[in-house]
C-alpha positions as a Python dict, from the first residue, in 0.01 Angstrom:
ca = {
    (1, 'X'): (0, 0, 0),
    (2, 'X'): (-83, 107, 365),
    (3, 'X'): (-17, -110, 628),
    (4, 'X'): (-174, -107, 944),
    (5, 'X'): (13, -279, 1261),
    (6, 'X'): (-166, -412, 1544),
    (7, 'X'): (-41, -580, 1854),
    (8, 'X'): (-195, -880, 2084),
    (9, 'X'): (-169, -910, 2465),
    (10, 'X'): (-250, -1335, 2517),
    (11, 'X'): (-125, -1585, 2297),
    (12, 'X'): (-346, -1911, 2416),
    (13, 'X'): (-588, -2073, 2180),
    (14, 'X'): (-737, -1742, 2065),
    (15, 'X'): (-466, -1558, 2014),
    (16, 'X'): (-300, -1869, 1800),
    (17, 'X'): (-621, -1913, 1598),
    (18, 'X'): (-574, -1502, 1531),
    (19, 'X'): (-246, -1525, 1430),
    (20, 'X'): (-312, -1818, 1197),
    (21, 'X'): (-604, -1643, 1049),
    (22, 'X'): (-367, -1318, 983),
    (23, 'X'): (-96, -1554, 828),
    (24, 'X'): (-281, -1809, 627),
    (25, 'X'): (-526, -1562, 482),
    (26, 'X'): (-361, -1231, 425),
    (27, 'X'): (-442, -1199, 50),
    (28, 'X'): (-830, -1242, 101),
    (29, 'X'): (-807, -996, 389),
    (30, 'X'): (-580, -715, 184),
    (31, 'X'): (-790, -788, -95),
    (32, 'X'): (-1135, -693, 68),
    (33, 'X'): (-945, -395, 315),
    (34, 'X'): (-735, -230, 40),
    (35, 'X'): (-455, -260, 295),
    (36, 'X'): (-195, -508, 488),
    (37, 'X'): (-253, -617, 814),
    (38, 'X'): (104, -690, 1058),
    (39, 'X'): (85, -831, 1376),
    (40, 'X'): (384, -695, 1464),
    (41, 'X'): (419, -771, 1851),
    (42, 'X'): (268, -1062, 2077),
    (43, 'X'): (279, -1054, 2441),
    (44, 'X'): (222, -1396, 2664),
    (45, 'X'): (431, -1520, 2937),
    (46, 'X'): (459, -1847, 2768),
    (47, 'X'): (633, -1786, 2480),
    (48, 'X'): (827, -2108, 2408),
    (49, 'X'): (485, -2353, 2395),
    (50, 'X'): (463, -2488, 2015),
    (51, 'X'): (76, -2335, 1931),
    (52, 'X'): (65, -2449, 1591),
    (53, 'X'): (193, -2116, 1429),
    (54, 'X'): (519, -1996, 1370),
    (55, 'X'): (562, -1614, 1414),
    (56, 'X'): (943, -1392, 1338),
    (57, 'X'): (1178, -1440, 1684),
    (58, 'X'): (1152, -1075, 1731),
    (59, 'X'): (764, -1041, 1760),
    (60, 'X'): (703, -1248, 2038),
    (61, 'X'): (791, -1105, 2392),
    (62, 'X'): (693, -1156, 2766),
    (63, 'X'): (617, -785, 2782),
    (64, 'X'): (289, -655, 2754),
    (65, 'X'): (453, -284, 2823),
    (66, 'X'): (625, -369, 2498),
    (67, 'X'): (341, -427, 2284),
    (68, 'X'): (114, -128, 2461),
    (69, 'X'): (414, 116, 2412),
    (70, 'X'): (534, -6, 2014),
    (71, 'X'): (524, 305, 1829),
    (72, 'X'): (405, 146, 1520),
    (73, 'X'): (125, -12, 1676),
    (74, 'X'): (-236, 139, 1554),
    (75, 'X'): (-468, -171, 1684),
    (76, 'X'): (-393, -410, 2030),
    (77, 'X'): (-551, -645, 2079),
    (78, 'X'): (-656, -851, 2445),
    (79, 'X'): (-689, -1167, 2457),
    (80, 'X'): (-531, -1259, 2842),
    (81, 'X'): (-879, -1252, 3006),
    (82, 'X'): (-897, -1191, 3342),
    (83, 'X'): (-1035, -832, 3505),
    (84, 'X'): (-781, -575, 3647),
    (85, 'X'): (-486, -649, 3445),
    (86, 'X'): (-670, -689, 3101),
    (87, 'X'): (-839, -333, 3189),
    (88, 'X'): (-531, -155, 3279),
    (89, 'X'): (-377, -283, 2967),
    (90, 'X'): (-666, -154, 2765),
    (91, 'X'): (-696, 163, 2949),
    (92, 'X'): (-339, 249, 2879),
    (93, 'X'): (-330, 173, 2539),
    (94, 'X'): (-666, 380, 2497),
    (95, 'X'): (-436, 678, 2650),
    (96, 'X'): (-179, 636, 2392),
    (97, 'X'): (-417, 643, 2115),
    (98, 'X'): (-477, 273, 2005),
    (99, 'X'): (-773, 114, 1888),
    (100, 'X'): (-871, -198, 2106),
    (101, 'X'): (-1020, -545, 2078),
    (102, 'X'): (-1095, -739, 2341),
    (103, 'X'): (-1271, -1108, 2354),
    (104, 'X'): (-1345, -1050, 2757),
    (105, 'X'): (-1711, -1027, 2826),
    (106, 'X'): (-1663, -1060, 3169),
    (107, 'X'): (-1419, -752, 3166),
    (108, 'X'): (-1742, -616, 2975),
    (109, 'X'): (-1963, -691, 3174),
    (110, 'X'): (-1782, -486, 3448),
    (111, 'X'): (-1606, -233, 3304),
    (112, 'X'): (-1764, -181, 2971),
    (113, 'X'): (-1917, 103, 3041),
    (114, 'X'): (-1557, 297, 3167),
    (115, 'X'): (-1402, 81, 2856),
    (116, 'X'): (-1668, 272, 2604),
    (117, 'X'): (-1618, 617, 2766),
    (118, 'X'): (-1212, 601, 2731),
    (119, 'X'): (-1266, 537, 2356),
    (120, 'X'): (-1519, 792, 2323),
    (121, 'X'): (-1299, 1041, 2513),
    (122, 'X'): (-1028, 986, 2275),
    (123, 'X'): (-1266, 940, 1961),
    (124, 'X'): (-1098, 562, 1888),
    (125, 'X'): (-1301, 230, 1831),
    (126, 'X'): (-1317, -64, 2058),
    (127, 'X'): (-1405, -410, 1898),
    (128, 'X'): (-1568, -709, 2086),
    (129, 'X'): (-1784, -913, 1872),
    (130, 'X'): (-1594, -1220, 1960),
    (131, 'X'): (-1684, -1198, 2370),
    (132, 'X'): (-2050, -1317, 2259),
    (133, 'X'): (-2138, -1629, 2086),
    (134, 'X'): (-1781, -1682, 1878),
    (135, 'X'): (-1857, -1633, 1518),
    (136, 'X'): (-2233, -1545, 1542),
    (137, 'X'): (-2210, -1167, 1438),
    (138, 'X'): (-2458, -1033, 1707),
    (139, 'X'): (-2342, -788, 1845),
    (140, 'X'): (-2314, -642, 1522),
    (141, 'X'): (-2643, -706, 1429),
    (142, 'X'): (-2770, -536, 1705),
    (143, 'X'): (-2570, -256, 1677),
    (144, 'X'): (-2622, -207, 1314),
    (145, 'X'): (-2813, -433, 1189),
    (146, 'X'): (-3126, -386, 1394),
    (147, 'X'): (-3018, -50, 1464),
    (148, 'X'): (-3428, 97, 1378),
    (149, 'X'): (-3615, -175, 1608),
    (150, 'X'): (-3741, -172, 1927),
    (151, 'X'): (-3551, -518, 2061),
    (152, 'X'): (-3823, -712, 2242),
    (153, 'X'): (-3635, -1000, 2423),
    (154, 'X'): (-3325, -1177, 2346),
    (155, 'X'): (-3287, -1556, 2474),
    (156, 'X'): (-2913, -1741, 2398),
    (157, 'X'): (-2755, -2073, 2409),
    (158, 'X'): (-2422, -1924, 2468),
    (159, 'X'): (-2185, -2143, 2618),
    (160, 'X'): (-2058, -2443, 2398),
    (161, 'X'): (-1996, -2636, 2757),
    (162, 'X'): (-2302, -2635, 2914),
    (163, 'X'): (-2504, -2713, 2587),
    (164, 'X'): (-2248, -2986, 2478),
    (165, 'X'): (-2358, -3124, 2829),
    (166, 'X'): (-2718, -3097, 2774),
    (167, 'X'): (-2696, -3286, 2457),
    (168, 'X'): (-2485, -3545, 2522),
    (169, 'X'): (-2734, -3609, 2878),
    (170, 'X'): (-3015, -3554, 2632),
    (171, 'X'): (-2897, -3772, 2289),
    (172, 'X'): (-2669, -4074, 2495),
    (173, 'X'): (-2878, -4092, 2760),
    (174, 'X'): (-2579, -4005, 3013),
    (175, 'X'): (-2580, -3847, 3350),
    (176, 'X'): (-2412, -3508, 3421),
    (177, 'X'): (-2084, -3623, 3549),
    (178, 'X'): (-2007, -3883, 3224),
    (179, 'X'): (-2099, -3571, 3032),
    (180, 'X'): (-1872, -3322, 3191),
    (181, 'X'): (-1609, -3582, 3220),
    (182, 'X'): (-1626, -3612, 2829),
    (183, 'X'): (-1631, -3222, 2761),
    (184, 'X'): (-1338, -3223, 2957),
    (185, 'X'): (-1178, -3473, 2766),
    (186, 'X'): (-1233, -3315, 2495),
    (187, 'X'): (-1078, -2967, 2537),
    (188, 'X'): (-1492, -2834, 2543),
    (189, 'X'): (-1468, -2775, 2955),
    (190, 'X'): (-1202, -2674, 3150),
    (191, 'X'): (-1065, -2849, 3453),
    (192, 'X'): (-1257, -2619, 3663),
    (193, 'X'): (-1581, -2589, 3445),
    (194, 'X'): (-1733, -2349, 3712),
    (195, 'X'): (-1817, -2078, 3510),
    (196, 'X'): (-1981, -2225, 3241),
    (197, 'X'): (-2183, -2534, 3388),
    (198, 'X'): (-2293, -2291, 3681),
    (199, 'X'): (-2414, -2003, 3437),
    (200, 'X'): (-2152, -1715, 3513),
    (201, 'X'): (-2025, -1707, 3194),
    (202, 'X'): (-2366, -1735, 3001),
    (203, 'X'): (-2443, -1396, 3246),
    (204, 'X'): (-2152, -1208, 3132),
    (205, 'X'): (-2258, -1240, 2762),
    (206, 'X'): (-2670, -1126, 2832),
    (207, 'X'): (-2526, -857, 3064),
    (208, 'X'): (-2334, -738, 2784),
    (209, 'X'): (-2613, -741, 2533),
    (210, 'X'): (-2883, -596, 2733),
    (211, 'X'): (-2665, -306, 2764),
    (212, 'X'): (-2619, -299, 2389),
    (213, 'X'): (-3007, -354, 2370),
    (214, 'X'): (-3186, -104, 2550),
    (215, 'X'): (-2954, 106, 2642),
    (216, 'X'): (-2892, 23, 3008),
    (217, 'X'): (-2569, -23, 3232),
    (218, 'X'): (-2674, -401, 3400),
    (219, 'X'): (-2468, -517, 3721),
    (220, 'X'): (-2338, -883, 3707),
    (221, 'X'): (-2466, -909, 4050),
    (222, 'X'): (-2817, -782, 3957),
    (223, 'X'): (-2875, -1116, 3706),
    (224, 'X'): (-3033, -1398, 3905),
    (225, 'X'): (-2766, -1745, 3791),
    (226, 'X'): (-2843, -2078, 3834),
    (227, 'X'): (-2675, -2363, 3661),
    (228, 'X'): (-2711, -2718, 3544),
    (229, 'X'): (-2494, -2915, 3821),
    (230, 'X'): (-2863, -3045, 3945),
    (231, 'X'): (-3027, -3139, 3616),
    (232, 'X'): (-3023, -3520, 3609),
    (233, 'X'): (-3112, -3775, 3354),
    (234, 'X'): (-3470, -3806, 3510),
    (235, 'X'): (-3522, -3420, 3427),
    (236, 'X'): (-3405, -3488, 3064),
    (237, 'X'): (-3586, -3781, 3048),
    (238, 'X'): (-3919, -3644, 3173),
    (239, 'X'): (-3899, -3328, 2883),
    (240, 'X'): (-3863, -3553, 2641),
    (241, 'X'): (-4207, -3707, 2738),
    (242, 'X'): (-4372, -3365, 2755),
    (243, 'X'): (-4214, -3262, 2414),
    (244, 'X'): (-3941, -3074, 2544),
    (245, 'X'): (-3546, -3031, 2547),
    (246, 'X'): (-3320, -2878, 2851),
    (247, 'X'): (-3117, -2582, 2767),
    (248, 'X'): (-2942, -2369, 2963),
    (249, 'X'): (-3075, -1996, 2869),
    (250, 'X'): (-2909, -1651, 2916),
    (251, 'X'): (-3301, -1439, 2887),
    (252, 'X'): (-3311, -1063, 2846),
    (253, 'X'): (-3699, -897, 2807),
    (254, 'X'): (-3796, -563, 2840),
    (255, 'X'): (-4178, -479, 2839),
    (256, 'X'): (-4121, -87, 2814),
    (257, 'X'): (-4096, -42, 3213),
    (258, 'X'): (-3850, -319, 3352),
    (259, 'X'): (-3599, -563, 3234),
    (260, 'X'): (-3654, -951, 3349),
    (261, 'X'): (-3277, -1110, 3320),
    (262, 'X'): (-3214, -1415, 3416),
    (263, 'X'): (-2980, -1773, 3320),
    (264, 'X'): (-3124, -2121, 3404),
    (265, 'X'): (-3210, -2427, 3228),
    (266, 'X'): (-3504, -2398, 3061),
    (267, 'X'): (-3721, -2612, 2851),
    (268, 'X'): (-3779, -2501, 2529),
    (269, 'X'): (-4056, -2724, 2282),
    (270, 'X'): (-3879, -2983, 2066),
    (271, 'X'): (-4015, -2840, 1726),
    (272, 'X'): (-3866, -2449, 1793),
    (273, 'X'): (-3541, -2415, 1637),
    (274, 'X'): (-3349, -2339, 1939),
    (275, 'X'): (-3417, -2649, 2083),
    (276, 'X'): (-3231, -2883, 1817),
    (277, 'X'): (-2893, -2610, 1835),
    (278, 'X'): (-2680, -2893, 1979),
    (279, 'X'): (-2331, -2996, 2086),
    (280, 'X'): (-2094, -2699, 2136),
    (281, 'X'): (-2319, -2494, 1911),
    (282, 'X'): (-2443, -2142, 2054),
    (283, 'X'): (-2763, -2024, 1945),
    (284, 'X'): (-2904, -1590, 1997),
    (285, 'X'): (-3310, -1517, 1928),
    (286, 'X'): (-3403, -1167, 1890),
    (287, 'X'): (-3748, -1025, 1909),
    (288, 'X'): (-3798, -734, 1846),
    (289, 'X'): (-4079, -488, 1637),
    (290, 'X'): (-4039, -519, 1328),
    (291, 'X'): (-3927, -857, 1233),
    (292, 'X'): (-4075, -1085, 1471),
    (293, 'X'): (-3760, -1346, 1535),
    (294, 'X'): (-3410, -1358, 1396),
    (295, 'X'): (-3247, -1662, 1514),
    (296, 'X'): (-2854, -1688, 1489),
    (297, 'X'): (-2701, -1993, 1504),
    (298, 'X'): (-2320, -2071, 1477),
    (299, 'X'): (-1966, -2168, 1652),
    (300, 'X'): (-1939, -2021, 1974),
    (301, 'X'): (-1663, -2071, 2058),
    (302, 'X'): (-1251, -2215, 1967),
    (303, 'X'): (-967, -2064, 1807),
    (304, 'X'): (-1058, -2017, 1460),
    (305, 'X'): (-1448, -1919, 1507),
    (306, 'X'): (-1362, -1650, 1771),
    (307, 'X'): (-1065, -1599, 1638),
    (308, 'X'): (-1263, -1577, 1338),
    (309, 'X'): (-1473, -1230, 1507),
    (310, 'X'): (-1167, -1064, 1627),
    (311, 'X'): (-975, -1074, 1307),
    (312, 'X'): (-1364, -911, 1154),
    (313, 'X'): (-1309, -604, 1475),
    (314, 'X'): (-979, -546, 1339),
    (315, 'X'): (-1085, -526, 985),
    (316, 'X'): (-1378, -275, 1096),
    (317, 'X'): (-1161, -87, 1264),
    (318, 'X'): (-882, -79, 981),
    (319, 'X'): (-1134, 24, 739),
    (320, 'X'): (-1232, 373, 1005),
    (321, 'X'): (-842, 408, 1028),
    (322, 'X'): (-807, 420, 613),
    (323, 'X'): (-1124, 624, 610),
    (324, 'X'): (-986, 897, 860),
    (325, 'X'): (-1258, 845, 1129),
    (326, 'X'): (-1254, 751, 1537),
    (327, 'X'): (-1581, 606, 1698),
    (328, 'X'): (-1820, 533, 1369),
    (329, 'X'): (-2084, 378, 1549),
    (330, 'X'): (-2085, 434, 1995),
    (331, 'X'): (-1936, 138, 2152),
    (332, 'X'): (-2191, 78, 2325),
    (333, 'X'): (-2506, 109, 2068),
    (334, 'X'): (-2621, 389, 2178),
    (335, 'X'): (-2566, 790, 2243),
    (336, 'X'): (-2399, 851, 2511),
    (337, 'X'): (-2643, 1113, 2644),
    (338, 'X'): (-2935, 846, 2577),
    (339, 'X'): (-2776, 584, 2847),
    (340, 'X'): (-3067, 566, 3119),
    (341, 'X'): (-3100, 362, 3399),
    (342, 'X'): (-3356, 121, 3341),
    (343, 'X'): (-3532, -95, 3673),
    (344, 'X'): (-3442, -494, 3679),
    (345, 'X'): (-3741, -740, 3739),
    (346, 'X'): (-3719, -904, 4053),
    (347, 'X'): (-3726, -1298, 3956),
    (348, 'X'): (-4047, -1307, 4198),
    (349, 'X'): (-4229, -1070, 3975),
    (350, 'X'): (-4177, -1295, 3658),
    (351, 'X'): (-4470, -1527, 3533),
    (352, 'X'): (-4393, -1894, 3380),
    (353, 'X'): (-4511, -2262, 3290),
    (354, 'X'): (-4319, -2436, 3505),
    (355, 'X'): (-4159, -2828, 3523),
    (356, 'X'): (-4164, -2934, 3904),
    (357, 'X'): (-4009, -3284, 4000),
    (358, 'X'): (-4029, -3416, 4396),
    (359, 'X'): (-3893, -3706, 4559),
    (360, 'X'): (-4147, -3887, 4767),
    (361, 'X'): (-4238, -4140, 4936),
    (362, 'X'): (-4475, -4384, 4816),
    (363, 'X'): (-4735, -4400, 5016),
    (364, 'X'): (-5142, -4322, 4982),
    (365, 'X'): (-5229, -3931, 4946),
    (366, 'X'): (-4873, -3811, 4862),
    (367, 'X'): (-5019, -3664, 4547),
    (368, 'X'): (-5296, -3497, 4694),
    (369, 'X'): (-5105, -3305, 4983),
    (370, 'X'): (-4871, -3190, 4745),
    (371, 'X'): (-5123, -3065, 4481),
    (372, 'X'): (-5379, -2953, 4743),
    (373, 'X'): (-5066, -2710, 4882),
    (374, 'X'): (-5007, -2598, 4465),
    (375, 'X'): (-5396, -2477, 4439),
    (376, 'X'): (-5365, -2263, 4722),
    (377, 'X'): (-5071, -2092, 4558),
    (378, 'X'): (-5313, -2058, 4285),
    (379, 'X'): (-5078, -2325, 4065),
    (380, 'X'): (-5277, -2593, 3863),
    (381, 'X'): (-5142, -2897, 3727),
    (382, 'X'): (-5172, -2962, 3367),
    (383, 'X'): (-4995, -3310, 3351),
    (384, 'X'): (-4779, -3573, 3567),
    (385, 'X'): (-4574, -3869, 3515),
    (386, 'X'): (-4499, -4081, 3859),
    (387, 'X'): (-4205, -4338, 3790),
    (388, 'X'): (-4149, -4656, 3980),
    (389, 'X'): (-4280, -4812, 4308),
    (390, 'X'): (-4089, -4847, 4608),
    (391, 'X'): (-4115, -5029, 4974),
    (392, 'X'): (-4260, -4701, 5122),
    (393, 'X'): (-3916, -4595, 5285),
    (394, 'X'): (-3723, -4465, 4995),
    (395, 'X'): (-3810, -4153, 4723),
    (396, 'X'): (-3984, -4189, 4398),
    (397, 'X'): (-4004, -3933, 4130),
    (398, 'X'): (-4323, -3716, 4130),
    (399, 'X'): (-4279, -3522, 3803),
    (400, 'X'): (-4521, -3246, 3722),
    (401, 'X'): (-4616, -2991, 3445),
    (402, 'X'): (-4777, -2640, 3593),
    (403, 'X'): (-4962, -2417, 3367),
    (404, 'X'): (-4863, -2007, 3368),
    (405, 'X'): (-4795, -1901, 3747),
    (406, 'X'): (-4629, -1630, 3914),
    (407, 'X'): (-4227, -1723, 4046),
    (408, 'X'): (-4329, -1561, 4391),
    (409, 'X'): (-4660, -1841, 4406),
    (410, 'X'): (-4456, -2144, 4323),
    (411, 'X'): (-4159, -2080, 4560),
    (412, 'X'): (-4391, -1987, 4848),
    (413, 'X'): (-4576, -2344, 4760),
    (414, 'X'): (-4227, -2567, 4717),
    (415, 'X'): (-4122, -2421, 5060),
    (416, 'X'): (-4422, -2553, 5218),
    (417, 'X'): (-4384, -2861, 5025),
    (418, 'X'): (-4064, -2973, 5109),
    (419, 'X'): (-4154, -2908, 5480),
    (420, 'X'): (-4389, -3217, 5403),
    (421, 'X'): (-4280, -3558, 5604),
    (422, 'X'): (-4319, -3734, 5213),
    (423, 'X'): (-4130, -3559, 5066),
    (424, 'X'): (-3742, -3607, 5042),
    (425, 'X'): (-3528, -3315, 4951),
    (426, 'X'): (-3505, -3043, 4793),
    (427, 'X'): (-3766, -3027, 4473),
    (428, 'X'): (-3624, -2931, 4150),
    (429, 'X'): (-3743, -2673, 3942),
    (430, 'X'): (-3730, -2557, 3539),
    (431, 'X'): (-3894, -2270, 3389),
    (432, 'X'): (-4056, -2331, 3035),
    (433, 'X'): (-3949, -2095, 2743),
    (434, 'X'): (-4193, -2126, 2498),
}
């Protein structure tokens, strides 16, 4: 029986939950491939650390160069994260002929598209369903499975932190900081949780997919970002009332003419779907055509789910090795040839329902400056909760509900609102997703 040898660059939790997955369930995976799979060198520069799996003396090494330059090896695999390292590791083990499989969307979302050229060039296969949403198959799906629709929009939950967060704010009644505190804890947020509570990550996965979508190389600096570091228990609070929950959203939509991507919390209707995906649970709609919605929900993220997807690349790309072929499907969705540049909405041109919450002071006619400086921005109100009274020297919450309005209207009206002497602060707002 053939055997086909792969190698892995980054031993941490992935790579562990990979190797377990090779080891524990070999006889499943030889039994559905018609073949062995040997991971045959591992690379990390921690190699003594106990991970939970015991691999042969000789496989593990501190050498990458080792593991790019094994003879034997058909498949690496990268799993070290990180940009200019991981892509000159994958670039030269593209040169020498290997398949890849990578987990990094953020090296994907900057250097997919000279990634996806290499392997065409050399008429290999590049896997990367686990960078996106863990063990939901989407990128898959979207290469293959929806490979006859016109996609519509796609909207995600996908990072496990920031929606553990919301949930915990949302179900416990918690603030932000007890929340993150807790993730941390534990093991869902790193010590520095920037790139997940502040949205970075979230844009590396829907810059990724919008390429795979329509077709269309998307800059990381091009995607407007905002986090959910200023979401407090007052804004959670407040969408429960109006029959909504907080998510944070990674939004792709393409109306035949422009792309509108964007992350930020949004609220999203209690009785949609998306709404109740909770805890570290990441969520992907798809609109498209022909079949309306497809919602997938699953693990996004840990050793064994993602592990999970990169074990299924290496299997795909096994199966093209027994078969005698390179690139089955393009790497990224599309013909090369067919690759267009395709404009980016500017956030200002976008139209929402939006959630606005003030701080002001309570005093007479508060309410009417503010919405009397909304109708000339051609923004009506369609409901309001006020909470609490003060001694008229400190802020009270002024929470409103605004029906459809242009982004450019209601940032040119909360800049001439917070210039008002009642108002304290900075206003908050949340687009609605319905």
């Amino acid at each position: 029986m053939k055997t086909i040898k792969i190698g892995m660059i980054g031993f941490g939790t992935i790579g562990a939950g990979v190797a377990k997955i090779l080891s524990e369930n070999s006889e499943i995976i030889q039994k559905r491939l018609g073949a062995k799979v040997e991971l045959v060198k591992v690379a990390d520069l921690d190699i003594t650390t106990d991970r939970g799996i015991k691999l042969a003396p000789n496989v593990l090494t501190t050498s990458a160069e080792e593991v790019i330059n094994h003879p034997d090896i058909t498949v690496l695999i990268e799993l070290m994260g990180g940009y200019e390292l991981a892509r000159k590791f994958l670039l030269q083990a593209i040169e020498q002929g290997k398949h890849v499989v990578t987990a990094n969307k953020a090296l994907l979302a900057k250097h997919g598209d000279e990634l996806f050229s290499a392997v065409a060039e050399k008429g290999l296969s590049i896997g990367y369903e686990a960078s996106i949403g863990g063990a939901i198959p989407i990128i898959r799906s979207v290469r293959e499975a929806f490979v006859a629709n016109n996609i519509q929009s796609m909207e995600g939950i996908v990072n496990g932190t920031a929606n553990y967060i919301l949930s915990k704010m949302s179900d416990e009644n918690c603030d932000f900081n007890t929340a993150l505190k807790e993730a941390q804890e534990k093991g869902f947020a790193e010590a520095d949780p920037t790139f997940d509570i502040e949205g970075i990550d979230s844009a590396h996965k829907i810059a990724v997919l919008t390429r795979l979508a329509y077709g269309t190389p998307v800059s990381f600096d091009d995607i407007t970002v905002s986090g959910i570091s200023g979401i407090t228990s007052e804004d959670i609070e407040c969408a429960r009332e109006f029959g909504y929950r907080i998510k944070l959203l990674a939004i792709s939509k393409f109306d035949g003419q422009a792309i509108d991507i964007r992350v930020h919390p949004a609220m999203i209707p209690v009785a949609h779907p998306m709404a109740n995906v909770n805890g570290v649970l990441n969520a992907i709609r798809v609109c498209d055509d022909m079949m309306d919605e497809n919602i997938l929900i699953g693990h996004g993220a840990g050793a064994l789910p993602t592990g999970s997807a990169v074990v299924g690349d290496v299997v795909e790309i096994a199966r093209n090795i027994l078969s005698g072929l390179g690139e089955r499907i393009p790497a990224g969705s599309f013909q090369k040839d067919e690759i267009k540049n395709i404009p980016l909405k500017n956030i200002s041109e976008i139209e929402s329902e939006y959630f606005l919450r003030f701080s002001v002071l309570d005093k007479p006619g508060v309410l009417s400056k503010i919405s009397g400086i909304l109708g000339t921005h051609s923004i009506s109100i369609e409901s309001m909760i006020q909470r609490g009274r003060a001694d008229g020297s400190e802020g009270v919450p002024l929470v409103m509900m605004c029906h459809k309005s242009s982004e450019k209207n209601i940032q040119s009206a909360l800049k001439e609102i917070e210039q008002l002497d009642v108002v304290c602060g900075k206003s908050n707002l949340i687009r609605v997703e319905k």
